[in-house]
C-alpha positions in Angstrom: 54.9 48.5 140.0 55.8 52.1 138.7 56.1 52.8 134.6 57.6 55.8 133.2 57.4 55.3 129.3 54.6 52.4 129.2 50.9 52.7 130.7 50.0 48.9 132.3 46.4 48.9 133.6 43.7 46.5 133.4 40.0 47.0 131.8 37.5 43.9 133.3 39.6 40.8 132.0 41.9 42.8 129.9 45.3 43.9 130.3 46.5 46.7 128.5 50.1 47.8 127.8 50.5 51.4 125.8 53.2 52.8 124.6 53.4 56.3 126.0 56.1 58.6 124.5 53.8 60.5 122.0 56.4 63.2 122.0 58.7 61.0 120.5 56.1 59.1 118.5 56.6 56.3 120.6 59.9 55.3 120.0 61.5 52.9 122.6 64.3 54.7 124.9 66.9 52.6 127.1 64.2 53.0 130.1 61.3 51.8 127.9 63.1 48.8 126.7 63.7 48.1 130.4 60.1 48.3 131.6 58.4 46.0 128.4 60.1 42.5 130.3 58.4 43.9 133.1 54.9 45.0 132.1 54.7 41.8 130.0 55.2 39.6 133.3 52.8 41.4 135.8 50.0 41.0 133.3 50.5 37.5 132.4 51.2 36.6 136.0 47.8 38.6 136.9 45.3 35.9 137.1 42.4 38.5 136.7 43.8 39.3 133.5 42.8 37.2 130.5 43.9 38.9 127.4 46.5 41.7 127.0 46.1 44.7 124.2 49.0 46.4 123.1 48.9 50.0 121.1 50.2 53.2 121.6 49.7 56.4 122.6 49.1 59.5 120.2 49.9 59.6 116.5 52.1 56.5 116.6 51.9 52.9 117.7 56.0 52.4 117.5 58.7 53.5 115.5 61.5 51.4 116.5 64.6 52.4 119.0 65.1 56.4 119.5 68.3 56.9 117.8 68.7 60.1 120.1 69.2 57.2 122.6 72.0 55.4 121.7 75.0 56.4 122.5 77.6 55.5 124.7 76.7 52.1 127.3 73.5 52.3 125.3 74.8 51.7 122.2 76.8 48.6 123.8 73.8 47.2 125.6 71.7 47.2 122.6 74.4 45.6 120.7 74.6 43.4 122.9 70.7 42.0 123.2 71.1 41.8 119.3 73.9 39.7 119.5 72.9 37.4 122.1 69.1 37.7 121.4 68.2 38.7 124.4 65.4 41.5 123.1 62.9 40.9 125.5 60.5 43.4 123.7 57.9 41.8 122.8 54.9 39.0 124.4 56.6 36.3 122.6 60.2 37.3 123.5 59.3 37.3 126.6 57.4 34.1 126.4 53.8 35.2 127.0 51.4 32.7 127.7 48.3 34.7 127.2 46.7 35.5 124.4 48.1 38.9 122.7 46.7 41.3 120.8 48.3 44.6 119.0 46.2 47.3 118.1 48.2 49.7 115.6 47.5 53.6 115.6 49.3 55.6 113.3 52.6 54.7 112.7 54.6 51.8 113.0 57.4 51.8 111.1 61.3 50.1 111.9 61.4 48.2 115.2 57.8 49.0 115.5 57.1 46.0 113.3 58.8 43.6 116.0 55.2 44.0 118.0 52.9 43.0 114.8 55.1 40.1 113.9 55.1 38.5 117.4 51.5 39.3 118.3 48.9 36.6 118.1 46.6 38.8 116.8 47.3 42.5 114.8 44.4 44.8 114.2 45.1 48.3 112.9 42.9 52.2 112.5 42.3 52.8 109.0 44.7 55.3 109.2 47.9 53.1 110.2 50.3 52.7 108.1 53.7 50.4 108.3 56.7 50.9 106.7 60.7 49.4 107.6 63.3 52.4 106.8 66.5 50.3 108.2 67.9 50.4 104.4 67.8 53.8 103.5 69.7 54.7 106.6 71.9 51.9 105.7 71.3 49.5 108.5 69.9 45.8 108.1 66.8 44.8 107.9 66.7 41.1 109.6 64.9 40.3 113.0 61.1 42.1 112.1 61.4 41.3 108.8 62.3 37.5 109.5 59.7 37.2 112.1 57.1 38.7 109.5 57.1 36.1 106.8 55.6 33.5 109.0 52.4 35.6 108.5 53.0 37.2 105.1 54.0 36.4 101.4 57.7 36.3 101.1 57.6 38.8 98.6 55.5 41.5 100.2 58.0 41.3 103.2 61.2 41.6 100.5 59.4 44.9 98.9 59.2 46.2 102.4 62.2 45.6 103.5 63.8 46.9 100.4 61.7 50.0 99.2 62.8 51.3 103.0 61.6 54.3 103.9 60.0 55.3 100.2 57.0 53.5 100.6 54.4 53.2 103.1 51.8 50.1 103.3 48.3 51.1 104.1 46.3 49.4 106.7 44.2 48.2 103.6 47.0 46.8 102.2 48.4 45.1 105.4 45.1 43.5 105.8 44.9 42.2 102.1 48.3 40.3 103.1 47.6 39.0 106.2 49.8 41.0 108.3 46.7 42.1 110.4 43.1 40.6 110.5 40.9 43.8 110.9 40.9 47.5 109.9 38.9 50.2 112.6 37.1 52.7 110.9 36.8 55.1 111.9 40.4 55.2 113.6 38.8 56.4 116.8 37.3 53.4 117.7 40.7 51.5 117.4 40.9 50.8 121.3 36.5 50.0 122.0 37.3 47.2 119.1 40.6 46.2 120.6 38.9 45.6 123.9 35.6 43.9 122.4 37.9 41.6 120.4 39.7 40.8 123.8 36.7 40.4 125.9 35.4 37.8 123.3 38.9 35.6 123.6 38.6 36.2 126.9 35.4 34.2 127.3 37.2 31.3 126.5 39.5 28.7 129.3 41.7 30.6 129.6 44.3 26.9 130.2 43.1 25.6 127.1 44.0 28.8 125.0 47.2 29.2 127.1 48.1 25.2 125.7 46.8 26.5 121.7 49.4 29.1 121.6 52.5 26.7 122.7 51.2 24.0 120.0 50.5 26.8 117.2 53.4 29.1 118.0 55.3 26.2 118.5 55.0 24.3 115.1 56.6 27.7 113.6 59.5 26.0 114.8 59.4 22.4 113.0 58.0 20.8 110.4 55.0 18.9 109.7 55.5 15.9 111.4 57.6 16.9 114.5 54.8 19.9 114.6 52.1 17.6 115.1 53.6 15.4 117.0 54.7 18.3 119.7 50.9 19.5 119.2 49.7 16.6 120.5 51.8 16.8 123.9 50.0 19.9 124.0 46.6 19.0 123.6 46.9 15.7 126.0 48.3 18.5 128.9 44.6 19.3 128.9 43.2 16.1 129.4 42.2 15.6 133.0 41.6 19.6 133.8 38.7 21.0 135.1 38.0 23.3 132.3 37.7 20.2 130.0 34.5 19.0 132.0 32.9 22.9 132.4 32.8 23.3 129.1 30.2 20.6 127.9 28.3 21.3 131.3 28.3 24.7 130.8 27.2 24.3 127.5 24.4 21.6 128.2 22.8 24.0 131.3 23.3 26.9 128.8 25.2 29.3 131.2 28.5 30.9 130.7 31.7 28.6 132.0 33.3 29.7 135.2 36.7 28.8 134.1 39.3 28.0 136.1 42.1 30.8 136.3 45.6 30.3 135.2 47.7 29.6 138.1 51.6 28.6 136.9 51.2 25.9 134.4 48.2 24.5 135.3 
């Protein structure tokens, strides 16, 4: 499968998706929004591939849609996945059921900020920074923002969204509020830790961490009680798979697990 605005390529057990219009410091284009349903679903359905990375190439990780871009049937198609939803951007808008990370280089500013809020785990070089401009070009700030306050303070989210474009949020400061969990210094070794950090979840069944995402994602969707109770539906699915007998034998004869790879929804 050919990519013309996205590198897809694997590394060991790791899948790596990166965004590759430097030029245009990454900014998704009517043919990049096309390929991300499609890199998303050769690397989950890869069954060599464990854990997928997502960053960029260049100075930028993202910077939302390329304005340059939208005009015409653009415009109306992009309307129209806003209207209906339909975005399928991102790992969890495209229902991913591997574990995701986004590693953030430079820039991520606008509709970059959909891939930080939907990721299962945001890491970010020293020198990123993040910042949501819709505002002060008068458009809305709704579907990023929205997503982001199911990892971050209410209020950190509202400043962001309303400062626009006249303030920028270090990486120090993302990671003080929880919108990423680790800060690369130096920035160069943004993709070796992205990769260690994958290889390390990848070590793990890859069925039971496939099962901890639907239950943990999931309960963003309830509360308390009917959380728990779908949780549980998720963590009885388990019960009678192989992996659930490796684990303690592998751990008793004190060798790695040979885990059984992800094959549909088994």
């Amino acid at each position: 499968m050919t990519f013309q605005r996205l590198i897809v390529e694997r590394r060991g057990p790791v899948g790596w998706i990166i965004n590759n219009r430097p030029d245009r410091l990454n900014a998704y284009d009517t043919v990049m929004r096309d390929e991300f349903p499609r890199a998303w679903r050769q690397l989950d359905a890869d069954p060599e591939v464990r854990v997928i990375v997502h960053t960029g190439n260049g100075r930028a990780f993202q910077v939302g849609a390329d304005v340059e871009d939208l005009d015409g049937e653009a415009v109306q198609q992009f309307q129209e996945t806003m209207r209906t939803l339909d975005l399928k951007l991102t790992a969890w808008h495209c229902n991913v059921g591997k574990p995701v990370i986004t590693a953030v280089n430079g820039v991520c500013a606008g509709g970059g900020l959909h891939w930080v809020a939907d990721a299962d785990v945001v890491i970010a070089a020293a020198d990123a920074t993040f910042v949501d401009p819709h505002v002060s070009i008068g458009q809305v700030s709704a579907l990023e923002t929205i997503a982001l306050m199911r990892k971050m303070p209410a209020e950190a989210v509202l400043r962001m969204a309303l400062v626009g474009s006249h303030e920028r949020l270090s990486a120090a400061r993302a990671y003080q509020l929880g919108m990423i969990s680790e800060v690369v210094d130096p920035p160069e070794r943004l993709p070796d830790a992205a990769q260690a950090l994958a290889e390390k979840i990848a070590r793990n069944s890859p069925a039971a961490m496939r099962a901890t995402k639907r239950a943990l994602w999931g309960a963003l969707e309830y509360g308390l009680t009917d959380a728990c109770r779908a949780g549980a539906k998720h963590l009885t699915s388990m019960w009678g798979h192989p992996d659930q007998s490796e684990g303690p034998l592998a751990f008793a004869d004190k060798r790695p697990p040979e885990w059984r790879p992800l094959v549909g929804d088994s």
